[in-house]
C-alpha positions as CSV (number, residue, x, y, z in Angstrom):
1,X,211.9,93.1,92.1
2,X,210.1,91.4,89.5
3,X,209.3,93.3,85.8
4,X,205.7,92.2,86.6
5,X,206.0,93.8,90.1
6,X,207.7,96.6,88.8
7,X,205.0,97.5,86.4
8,X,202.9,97.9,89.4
9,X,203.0,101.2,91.8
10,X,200.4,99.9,94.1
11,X,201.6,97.9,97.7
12,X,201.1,94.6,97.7
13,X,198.2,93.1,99.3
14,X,199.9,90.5,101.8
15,X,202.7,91.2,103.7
16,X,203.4,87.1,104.2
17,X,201.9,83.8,103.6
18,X,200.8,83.9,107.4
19,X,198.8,87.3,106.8
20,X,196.8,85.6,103.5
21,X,196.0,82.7,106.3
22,X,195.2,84.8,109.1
23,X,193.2,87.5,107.4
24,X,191.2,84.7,104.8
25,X,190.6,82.7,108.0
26,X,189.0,86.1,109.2
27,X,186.5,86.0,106.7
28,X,185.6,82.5,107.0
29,X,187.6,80.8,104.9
30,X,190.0,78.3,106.2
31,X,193.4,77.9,103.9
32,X,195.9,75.6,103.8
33,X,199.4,76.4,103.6
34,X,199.6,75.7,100.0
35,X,196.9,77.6,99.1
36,X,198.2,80.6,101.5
37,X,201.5,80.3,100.1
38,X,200.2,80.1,95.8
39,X,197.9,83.3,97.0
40,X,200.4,85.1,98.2
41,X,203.0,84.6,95.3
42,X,200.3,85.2,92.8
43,X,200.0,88.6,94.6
44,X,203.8,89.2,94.8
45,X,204.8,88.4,91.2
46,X,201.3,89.8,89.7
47,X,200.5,86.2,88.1
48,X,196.7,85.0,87.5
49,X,195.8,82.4,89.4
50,X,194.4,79.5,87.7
51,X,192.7,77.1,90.4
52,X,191.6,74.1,88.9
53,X,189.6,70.9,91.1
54,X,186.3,69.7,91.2
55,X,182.8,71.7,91.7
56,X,182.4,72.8,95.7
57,X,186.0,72.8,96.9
58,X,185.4,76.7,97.6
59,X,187.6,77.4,94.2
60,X,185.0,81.1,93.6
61,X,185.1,81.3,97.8
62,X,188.5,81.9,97.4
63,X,188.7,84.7,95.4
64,X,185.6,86.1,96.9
65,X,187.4,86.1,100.1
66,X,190.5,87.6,98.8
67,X,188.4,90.4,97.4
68,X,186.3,90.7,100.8
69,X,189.8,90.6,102.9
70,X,191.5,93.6,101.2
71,X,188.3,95.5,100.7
72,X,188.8,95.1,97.0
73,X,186.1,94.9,94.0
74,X,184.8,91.7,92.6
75,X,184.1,91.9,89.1
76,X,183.5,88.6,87.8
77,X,182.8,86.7,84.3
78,X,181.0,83.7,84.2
79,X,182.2,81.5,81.7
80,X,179.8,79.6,79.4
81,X,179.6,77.7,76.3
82,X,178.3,80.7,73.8
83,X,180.0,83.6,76.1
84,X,181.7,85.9,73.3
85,X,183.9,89.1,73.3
86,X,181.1,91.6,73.4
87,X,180.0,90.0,76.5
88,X,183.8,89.5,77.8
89,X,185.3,92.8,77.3
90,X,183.3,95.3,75.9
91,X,180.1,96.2,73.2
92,X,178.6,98.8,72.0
93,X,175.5,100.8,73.1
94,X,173.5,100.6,70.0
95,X,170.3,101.5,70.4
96,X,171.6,104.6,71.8
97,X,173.8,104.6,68.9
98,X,171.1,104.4,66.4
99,X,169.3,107.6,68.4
100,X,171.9,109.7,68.1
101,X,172.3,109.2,64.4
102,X,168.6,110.4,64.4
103,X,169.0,113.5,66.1
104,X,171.9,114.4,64.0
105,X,170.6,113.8,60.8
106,X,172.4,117.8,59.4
107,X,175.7,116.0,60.1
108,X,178.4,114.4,58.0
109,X,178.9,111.4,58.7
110,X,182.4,112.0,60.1
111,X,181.2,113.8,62.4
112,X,178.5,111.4,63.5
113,X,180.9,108.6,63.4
114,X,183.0,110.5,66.0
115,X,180.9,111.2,68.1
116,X,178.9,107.3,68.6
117,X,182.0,105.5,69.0
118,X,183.1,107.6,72.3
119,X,183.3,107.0,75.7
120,X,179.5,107.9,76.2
121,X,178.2,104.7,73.9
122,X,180.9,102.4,75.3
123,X,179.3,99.5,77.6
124,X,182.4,97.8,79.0
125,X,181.6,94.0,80.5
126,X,184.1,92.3,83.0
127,X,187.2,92.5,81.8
128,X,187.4,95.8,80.2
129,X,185.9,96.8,83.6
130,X,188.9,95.6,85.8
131,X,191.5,96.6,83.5
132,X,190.0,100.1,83.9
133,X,189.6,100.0,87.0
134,X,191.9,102.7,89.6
135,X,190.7,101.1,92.7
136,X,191.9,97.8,94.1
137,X,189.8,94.9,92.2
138,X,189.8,91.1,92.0
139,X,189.0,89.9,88.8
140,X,187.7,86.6,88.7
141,X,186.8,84.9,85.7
142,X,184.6,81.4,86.8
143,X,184.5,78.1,85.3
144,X,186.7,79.0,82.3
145,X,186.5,75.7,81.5
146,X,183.0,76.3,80.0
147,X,183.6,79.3,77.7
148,X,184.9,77.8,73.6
149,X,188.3,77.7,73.2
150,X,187.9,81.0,71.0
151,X,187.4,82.5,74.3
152,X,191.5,81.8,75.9
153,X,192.5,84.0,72.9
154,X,191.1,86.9,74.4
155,X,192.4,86.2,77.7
156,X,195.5,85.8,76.6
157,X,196.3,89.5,75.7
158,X,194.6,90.5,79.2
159,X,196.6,88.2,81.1
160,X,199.7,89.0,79.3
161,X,199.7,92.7,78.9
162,X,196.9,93.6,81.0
163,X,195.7,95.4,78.4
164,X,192.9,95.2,75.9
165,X,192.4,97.2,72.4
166,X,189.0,99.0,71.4
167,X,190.0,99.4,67.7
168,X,187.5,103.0,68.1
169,X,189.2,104.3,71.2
170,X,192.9,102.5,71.0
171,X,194.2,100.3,73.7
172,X,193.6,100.1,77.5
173,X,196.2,100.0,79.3
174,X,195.9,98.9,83.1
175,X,197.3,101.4,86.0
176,X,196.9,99.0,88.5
177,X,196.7,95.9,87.9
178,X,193.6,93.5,89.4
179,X,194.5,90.1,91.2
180,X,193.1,87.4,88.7
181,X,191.7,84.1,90.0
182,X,190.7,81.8,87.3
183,X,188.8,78.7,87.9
184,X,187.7,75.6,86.2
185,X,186.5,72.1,87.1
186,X,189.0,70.4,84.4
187,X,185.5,69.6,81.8
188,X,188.3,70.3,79.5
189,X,191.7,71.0,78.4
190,X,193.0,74.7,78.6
191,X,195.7,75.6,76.9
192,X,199.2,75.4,77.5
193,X,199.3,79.1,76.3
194,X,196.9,80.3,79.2
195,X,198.5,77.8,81.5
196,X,202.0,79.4,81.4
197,X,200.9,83.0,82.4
198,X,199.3,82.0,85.5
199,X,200.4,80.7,88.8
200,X,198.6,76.5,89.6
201,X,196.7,75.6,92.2
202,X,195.2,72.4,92.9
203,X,192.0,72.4,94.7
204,X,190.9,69.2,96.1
205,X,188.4,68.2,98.7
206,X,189.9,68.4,102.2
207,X,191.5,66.5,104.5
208,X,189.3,65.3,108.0
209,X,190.8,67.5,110.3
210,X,190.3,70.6,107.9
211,X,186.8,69.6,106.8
212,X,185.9,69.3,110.8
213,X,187.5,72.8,111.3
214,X,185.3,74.4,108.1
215,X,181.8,72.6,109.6
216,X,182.3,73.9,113.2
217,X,182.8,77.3,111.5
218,X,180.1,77.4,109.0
219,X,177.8,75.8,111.5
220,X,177.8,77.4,114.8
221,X,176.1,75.4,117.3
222,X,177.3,71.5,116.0
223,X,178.7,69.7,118.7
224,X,182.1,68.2,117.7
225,X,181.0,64.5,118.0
226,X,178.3,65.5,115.0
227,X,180.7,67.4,112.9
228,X,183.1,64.2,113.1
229,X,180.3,61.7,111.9
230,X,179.3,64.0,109.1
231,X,183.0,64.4,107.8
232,X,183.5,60.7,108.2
233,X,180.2,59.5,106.5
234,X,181.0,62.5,103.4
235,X,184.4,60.9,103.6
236,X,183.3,57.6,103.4
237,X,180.7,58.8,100.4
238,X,183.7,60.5,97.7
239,X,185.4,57.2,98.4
240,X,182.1,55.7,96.3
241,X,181.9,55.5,92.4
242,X,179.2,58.2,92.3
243,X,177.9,60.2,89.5
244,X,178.5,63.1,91.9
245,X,181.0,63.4,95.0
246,X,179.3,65.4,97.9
247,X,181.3,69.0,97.7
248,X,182.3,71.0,101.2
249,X,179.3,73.2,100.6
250,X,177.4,69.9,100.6
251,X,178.7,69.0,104.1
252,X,178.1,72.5,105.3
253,X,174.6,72.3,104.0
254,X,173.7,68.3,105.0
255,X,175.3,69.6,108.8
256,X,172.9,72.6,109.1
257,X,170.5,70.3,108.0
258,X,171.0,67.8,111.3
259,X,171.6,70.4,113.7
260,X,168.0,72.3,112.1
261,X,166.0,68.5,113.0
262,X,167.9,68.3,116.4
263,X,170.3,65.4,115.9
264,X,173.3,65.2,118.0
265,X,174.2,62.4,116.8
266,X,174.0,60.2,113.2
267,X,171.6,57.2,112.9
268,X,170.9,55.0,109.9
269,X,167.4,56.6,109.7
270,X,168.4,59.5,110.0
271,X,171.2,59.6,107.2
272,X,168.7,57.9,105.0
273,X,166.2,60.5,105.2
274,X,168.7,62.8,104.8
275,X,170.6,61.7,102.1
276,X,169.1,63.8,99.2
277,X,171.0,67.6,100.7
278,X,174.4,65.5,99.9
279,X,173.9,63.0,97.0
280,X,172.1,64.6,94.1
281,X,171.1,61.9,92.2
282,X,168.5,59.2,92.9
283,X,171.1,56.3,91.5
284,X,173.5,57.7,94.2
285,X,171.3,57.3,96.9
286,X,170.5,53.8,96.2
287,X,174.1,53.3,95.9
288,X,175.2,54.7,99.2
289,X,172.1,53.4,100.5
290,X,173.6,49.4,99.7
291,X,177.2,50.3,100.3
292,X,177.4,52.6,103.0
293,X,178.2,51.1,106.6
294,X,175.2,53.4,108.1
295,X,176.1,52.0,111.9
296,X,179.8,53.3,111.1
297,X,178.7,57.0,111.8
């Protein structure tokens, strides 16, 4: 048994790579076996997942499935450029702070002191939340990539220790550990430092086959020929040099789209009139527009 295991009193969430297949597939979402298998290791050593790819591969899906497949909490921090500790881990209540101090005017300041920097005044934000947390909980901190470097350092003693010091109170100390899914789009570099605690996943857009699966899924009601022309013209679409690839969501959304106007089938009217739920930029459109072989649908 691993130390990180052994830190942990709580069963495991997945007996078996085929169970995180079977029971994600459940939910909706379709794994493959590499994303099974780097699930279910993360939740058998206790490692953070870090799952890096492009926007709209279904790298948040994930762990909201995960979360919605063992009836665990979400909690989740959304990175940003600007997002700072007190909106991270934890701040304090100050207004209620500064009215408690007024009522208790008669009192040393000791006393006082005490007494605002307790529980009762403590707002915890994500991550103090999950580390607290006694039930099962998926923490998922989202597009790390756009948080400030500053931000890793904080992660770091979470992801290490699972642990997190309030200088007022003393240090947090998690009794059961959550299942951490990090995600970024690669907008930069993260650090070697953060990199080594978790466990790396790859999240690219899918392969034909998978993509078909997903759309008949997501869209009840496509017929089969349909959902091939729309994977093969989305296909044929991230081959392009576009500002903005067309992400799985995008196919899901351009499908419901076709089957919402009737179309059993793809025509070059029709996927020109259509072209703005997939491409999201007006020089994309004129690009595909030129390039793509409409008739090939």
């Amino acid at each position: 048994m691993s130390a990180a295991r052994a830190h942990r009193s709580e069963a495991p969430l997945f007996t078996s790579v085929d169970d995180v297949r079977a029971r994600l597939a459940g939910s909706g979402y379709l794994a493959s076996p590499a994303v099974a298998t780097t699930v279910f290791l993360a939740d058998r050593l206790g490692k953070p997942l870090l799952v890096e790819g492009p926007a709209g591969v279904g790298k948040t899906e994930l762990a909201k499935a995960v979360a919605q497949v063992t009836q665990a909490r979400l909690v989740r921090l959304q990175c940003y450029e600007g997002v700072d500790e007190s909106r991270a881990l934890y701040e304090w209540n100050h207004a209620k702070q500064l009215l408690r101090i007024s009522a208790g005017r008669d009192e040393t300041w000791d006393e006082t002191r005490t007494d605002i920097f307790s529980e009762e005044f403590l707002l915890p934000r994500p991550l103090l939340t999950a580390i607290r947390g006694d039930e099962p909980t998926v923490l998922l901190i989202d597009e790390t990539d756009k948080a400030d470097v500053e931000v890793e350092g904080l992660l770091l003693e979470v992801l290490s220790d699972f642990q997190i010091t309030v200088p007022e109170l003393g240090t947090v100390t998690a009794t059961r550990r959550p299942f951490v899914v990090l995600t970024s789009n690669a907008s930069r570099e993260l650090s070697e430092a953060l990199r080594r605690r978790c466990l790396f996943l790859h999240l690219g857009f899918p392969d034909e086959e998978l993509e078909r699966r997903i759309v008949r899924l997501k869209v009840p009601g496509i017929g089969a020929a349909l959902a091939e022309s729309v994977v093969r013209v989305v296909g044929a679409l991230r081959a392009m040099d576009l500002r903005k690839a067309p992400s799985v969501a995008e196919t899901i959304d351009w499908a419901r789209t076709l089957l919402a106007l009737g179309a059993d089938a793809l025509d070059e009217d029709l996927v020109r009139e259509t072209l703005g739920v997939i491409l999201k930029h007006q020089d994309d459109i004129l690009r595909a527009g030129a390039k793509l072989d409409l008739d090939a649908g």
